[in-house]
C-alpha positions as CSV (number, residue, x, y, z in Angstrom):
1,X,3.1,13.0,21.0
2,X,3.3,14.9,17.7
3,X,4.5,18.5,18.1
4,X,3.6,20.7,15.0
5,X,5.3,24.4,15.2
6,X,3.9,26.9,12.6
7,X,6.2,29.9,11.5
8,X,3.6,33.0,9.9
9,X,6.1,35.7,8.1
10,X,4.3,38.7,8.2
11,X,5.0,42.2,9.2
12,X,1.3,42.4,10.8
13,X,1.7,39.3,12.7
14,X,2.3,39.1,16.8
15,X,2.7,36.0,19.0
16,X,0.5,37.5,21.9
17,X,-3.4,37.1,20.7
18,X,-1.9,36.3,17.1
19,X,-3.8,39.7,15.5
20,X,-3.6,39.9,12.2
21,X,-4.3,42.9,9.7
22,X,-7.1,42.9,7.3
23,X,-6.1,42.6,3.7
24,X,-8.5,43.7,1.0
25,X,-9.0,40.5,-1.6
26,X,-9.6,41.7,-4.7
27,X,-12.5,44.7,-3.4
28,X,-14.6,41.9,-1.3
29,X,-15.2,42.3,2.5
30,X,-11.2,42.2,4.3
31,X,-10.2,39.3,6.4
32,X,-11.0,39.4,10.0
33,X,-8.4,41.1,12.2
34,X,-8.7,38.9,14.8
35,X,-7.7,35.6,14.2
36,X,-10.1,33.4,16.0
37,X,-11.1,31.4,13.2
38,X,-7.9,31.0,11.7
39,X,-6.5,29.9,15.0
40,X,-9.0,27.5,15.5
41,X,-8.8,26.1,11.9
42,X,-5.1,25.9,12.5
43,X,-5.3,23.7,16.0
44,X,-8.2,21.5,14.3
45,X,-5.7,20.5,11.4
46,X,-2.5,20.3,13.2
47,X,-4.7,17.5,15.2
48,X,-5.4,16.0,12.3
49,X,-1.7,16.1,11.0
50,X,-0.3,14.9,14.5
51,X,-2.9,12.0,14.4
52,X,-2.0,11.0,10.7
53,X,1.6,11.0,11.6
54,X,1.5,9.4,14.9
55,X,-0.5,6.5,13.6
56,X,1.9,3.8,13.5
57,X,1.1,-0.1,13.4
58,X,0.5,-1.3,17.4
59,X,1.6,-5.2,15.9
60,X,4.7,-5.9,13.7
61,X,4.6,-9.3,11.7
62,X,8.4,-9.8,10.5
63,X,9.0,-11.9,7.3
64,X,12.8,-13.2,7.0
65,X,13.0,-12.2,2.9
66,X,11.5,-10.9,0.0
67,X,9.1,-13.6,-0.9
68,X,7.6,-13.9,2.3
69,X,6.9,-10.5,3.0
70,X,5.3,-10.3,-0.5
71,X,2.7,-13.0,0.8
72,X,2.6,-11.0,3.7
73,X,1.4,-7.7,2.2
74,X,-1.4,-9.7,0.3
75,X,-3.0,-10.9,3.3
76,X,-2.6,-7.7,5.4
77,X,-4.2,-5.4,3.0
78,X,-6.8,-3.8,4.9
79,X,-5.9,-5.0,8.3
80,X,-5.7,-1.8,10.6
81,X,-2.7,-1.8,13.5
82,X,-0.4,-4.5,12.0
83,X,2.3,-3.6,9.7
84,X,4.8,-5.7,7.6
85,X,8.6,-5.6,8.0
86,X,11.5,-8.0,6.8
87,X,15.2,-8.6,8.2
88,X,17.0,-9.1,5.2
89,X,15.7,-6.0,2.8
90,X,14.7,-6.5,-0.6
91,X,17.8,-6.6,-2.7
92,X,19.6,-8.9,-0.6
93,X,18.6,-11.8,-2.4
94,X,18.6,-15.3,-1.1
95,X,19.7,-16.1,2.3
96,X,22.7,-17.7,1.8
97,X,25.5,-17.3,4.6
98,X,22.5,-14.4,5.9
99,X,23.7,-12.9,9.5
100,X,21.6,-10.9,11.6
101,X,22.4,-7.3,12.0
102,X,21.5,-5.2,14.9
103,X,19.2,-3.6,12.6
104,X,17.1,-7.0,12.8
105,X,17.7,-7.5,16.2
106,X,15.8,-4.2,17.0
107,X,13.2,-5.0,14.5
108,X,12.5,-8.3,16.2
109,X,12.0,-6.9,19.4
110,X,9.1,-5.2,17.8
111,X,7.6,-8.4,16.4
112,X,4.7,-9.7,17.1
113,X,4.9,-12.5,15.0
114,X,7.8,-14.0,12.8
115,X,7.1,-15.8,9.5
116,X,10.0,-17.8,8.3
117,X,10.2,-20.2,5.3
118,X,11.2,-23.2,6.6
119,X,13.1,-26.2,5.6
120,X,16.0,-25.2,7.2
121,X,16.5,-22.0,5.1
122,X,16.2,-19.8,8.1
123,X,18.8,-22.2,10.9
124,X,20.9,-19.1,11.5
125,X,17.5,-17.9,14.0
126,X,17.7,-21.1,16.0
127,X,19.6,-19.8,18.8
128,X,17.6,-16.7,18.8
129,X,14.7,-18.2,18.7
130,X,15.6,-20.6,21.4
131,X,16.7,-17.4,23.3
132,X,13.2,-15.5,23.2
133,X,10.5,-18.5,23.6
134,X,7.6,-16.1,23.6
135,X,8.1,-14.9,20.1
136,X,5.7,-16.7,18.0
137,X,7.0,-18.4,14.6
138,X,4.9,-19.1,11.5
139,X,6.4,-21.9,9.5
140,X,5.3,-21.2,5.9
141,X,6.6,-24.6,4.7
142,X,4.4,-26.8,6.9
143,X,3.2,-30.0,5.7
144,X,5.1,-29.5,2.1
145,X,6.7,-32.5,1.0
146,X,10.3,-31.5,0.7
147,X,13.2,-32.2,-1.9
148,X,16.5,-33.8,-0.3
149,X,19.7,-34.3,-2.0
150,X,22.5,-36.0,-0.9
151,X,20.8,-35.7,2.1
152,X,20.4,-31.9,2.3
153,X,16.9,-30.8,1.9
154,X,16.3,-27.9,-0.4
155,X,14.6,-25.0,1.1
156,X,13.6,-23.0,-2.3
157,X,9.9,-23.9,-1.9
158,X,8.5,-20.5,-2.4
159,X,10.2,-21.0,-6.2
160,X,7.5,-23.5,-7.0
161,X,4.3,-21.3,-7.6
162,X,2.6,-24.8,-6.7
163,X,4.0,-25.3,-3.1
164,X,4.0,-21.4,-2.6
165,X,0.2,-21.5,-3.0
166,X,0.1,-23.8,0.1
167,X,2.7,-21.7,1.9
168,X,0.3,-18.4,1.5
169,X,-2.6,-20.7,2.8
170,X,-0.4,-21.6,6.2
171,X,0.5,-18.2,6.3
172,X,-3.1,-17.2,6.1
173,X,-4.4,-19.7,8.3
174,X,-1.1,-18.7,10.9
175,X,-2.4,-15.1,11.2
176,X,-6.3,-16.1,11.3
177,X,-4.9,-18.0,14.6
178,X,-2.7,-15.1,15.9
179,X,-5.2,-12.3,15.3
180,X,-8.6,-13.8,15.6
181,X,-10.1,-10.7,15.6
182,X,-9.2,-10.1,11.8
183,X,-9.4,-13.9,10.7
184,X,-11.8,-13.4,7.9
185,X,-9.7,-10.7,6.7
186,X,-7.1,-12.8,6.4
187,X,-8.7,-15.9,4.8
188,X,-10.7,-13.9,2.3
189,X,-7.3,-11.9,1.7
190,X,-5.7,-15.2,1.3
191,X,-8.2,-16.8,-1.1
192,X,-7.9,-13.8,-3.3
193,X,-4.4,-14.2,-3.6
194,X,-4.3,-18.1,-4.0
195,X,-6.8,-17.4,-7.0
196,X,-4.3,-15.5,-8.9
197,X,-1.3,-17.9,-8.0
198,X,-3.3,-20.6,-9.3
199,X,-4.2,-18.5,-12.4
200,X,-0.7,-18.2,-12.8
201,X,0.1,-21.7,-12.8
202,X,-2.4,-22.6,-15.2
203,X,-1.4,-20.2,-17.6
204,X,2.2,-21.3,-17.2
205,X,1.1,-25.0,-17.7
206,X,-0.6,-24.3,-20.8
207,X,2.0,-22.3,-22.6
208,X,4.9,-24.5,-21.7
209,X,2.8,-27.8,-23.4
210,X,4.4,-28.7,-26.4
211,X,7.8,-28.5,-25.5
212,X,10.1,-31.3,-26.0
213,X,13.6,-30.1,-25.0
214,X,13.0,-29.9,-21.1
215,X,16.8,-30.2,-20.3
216,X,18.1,-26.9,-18.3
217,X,21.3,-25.9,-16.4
218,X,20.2,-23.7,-13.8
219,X,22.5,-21.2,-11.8
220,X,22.4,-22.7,-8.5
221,X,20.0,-25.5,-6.7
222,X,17.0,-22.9,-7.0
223,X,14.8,-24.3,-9.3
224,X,14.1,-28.0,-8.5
225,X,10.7,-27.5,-7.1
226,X,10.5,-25.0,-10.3
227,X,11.3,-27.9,-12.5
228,X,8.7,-29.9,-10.7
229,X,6.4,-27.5,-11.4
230,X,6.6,-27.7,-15.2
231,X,8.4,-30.8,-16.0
232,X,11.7,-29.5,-16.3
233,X,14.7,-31.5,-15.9
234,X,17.5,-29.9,-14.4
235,X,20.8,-31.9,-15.5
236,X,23.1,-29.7,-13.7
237,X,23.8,-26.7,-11.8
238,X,26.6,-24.1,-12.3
239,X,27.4,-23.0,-9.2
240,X,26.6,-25.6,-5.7
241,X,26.4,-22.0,-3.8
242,X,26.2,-18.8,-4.9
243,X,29.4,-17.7,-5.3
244,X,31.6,-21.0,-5.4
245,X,32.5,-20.8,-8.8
246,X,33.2,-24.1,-10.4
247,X,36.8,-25.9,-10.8
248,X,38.2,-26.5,-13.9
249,X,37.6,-29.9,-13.4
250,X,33.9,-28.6,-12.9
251,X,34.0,-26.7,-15.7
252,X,34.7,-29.4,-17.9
253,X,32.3,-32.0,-16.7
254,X,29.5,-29.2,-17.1
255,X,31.2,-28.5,-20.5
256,X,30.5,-31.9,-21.3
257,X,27.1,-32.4,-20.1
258,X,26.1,-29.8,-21.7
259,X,27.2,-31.3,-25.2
260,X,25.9,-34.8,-24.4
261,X,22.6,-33.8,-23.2
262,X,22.0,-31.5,-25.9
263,X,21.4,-29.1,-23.8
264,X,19.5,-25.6,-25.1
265,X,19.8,-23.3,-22.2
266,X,22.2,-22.2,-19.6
267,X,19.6,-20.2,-16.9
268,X,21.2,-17.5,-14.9
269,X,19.9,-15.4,-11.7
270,X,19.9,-11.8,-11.9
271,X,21.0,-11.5,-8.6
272,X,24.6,-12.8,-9.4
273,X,27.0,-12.2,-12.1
274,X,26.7,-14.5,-15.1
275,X,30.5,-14.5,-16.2
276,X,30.5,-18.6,-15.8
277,X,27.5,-19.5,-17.7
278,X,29.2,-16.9,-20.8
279,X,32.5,-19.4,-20.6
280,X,30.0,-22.5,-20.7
281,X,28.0,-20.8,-23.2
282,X,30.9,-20.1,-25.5
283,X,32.0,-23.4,-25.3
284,X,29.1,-24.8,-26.4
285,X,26.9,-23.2,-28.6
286,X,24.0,-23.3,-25.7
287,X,22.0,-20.2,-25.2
288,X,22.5,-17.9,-21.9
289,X,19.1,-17.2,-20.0
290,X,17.5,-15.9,-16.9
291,X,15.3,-17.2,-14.3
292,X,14.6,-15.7,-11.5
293,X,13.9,-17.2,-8.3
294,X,12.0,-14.7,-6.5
295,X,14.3,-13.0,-3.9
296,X,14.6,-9.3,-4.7
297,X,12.7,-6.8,-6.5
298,X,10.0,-4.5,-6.0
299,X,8.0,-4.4,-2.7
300,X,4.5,-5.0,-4.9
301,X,1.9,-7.2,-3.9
302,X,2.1,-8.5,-7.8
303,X,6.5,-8.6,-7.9
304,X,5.7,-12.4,-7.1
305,X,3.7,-13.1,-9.9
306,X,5.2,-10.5,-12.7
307,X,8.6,-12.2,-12.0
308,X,7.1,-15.7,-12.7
309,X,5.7,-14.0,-15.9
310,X,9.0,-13.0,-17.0
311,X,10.2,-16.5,-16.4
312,X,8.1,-18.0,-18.4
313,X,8.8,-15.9,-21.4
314,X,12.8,-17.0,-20.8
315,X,11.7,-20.5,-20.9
316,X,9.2,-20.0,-23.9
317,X,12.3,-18.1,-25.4
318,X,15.1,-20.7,-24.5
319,X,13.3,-24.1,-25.3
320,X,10.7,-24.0,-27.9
């Protein structure tokens, strides 16, 4: 219950029957003494303010990260009761060595549903999701052919506008299933959205034609459904995991490949700092870059395609 106290300042003013003196406005008839009206007009809005501010969402869907609850608030929009939430915020970046707080633990209590991103991106939930067998899980990855290397599969789908396309259609299709009340909602939300993604893609397509030099070093194994995407070749990566900086003897094969290949462009993330790729950079004569792969920013419904925009301009800048 919403509890609204009003404080009135006046020397004319009493708690019992609330009578207020008349005050001449500017030589037209004085207000009423008695506050009747006033009262009235004052219960009416506080009911109004109570309901506004006691109108919370009665279902919580929970994204893991920032890219997922992006997709999330497009196919919400306009869907009364649920809200959107999100363990790891939206500066937090990718979730690398991610551990659940007890922040998350409360928020998933709350949930509803959970949308994860799959391809093993998200194992540190397994035992919690094991734990709690009536939470229901929406795998956003579903029926996405998968990269594996070395026998590791690479869970950076939602990088490749491509495969995220089909990740917003399981998600849509997930939540037509989970609220079927809302369904159409959803799936005309999500067709809206896949629209633009697809516009996106195109566009990116058509201004990347023409390039010959397609040989990148990336920051970390982000991009290869990226490179998929646009017929990119990644030749080598400058940091396995975020923050495992390279050996020397590292250093100097990447120092190397970077000379033989030819290549143009060293790409770093604006998440992490970029003091390796300036060494390499230095070195070689190669320029230094920036992609980003989607995993902070603003909490817009278009951060998802205005950060692929910007990435395209980086490759349009770096390889033509």
């Amino acid at each position: 219950m919403c509890h609204l106290r009003l404080n009135f300042l006046s020397d004319h003013c009493h708690d019992e029957g609330m009578t207020w003196q008349a005050i001449p406005i500017a030589g037209k008839v004085p207000v009423m003494k008695k506050s009747f009206i006033i009262t009235l007009s004052l219960i009416l809005l506080s009911g109004k303010f109570c309901e506004a501010m006691d109108q919370k969402p009665s279902r919580m869907v929970i994204a893991t990260f920032y890219p997922i609850r992006l997709a999330l608030m497009n196919l919400v929009a306009g869907v009364n009761g649920v809200g959107v939430g999100s363990l790891a915020n939206s500066e937090s970046g990718c979730l690398h060595d991610y551990q659940l707080t007890t922040r998350d633990m409360t928020l998933l209590s709350k949930a509803s549903l959970l949308v994860v991103n799959g391809a093993g991106l998200e194992s540190f939930l397994d035992d919690l999701v094991r734990s709690r067998p009536g939470l229901k899980v929406l795998n956003a990855s579903t029926g996405i052919n998968l990269l594996v290397s070395g026998g590791i599969t690479n869970a950076h789908v939602w990088v490749s506008p491509a495969r995220h396309i089909q990740q917003v259609r399981n998600i849509a299709e997930g939540l037509a299933m989970w609220d079927p009340d809302h369904a159409a909602l959803y799936r005309r939300n999500g067709a809206a959205y896949i629209t633009r993604l697809e516009g996106l893609k195109k566009s990116m397509d058509l201004e990347l034609q023409g390039i010959q030099k397609r040989e990148i070093i990336t920051f970390h194994e982000a991009f290869p459904y990226f490179a998929d995407d646009f017929n990119l070749k990644v030749v080598g990566v400058i940091e396995r995991e975020p923050g495992a900086s390279p050996s020397a003897a590292e250093m100097v094969s990447l120092i190397q490949m970077v000379k033989s290949c030819k290549v143009k462009a060293l790409f770093v993330e604006p998440q992490y700092p970029a003091k390796v790729a300036s060494v390499i950079a230095q070195e070689t004569g190669a320029g230094v870059f920036v992609l980003d792969p989607v995993v902070s920013g603003p909490e817009s419904t278009n951060a998802y395609i205005n950060i692929m925009k910007r990435n395209l301009s980086e490759l349009e800048q770096a390889l033509r």
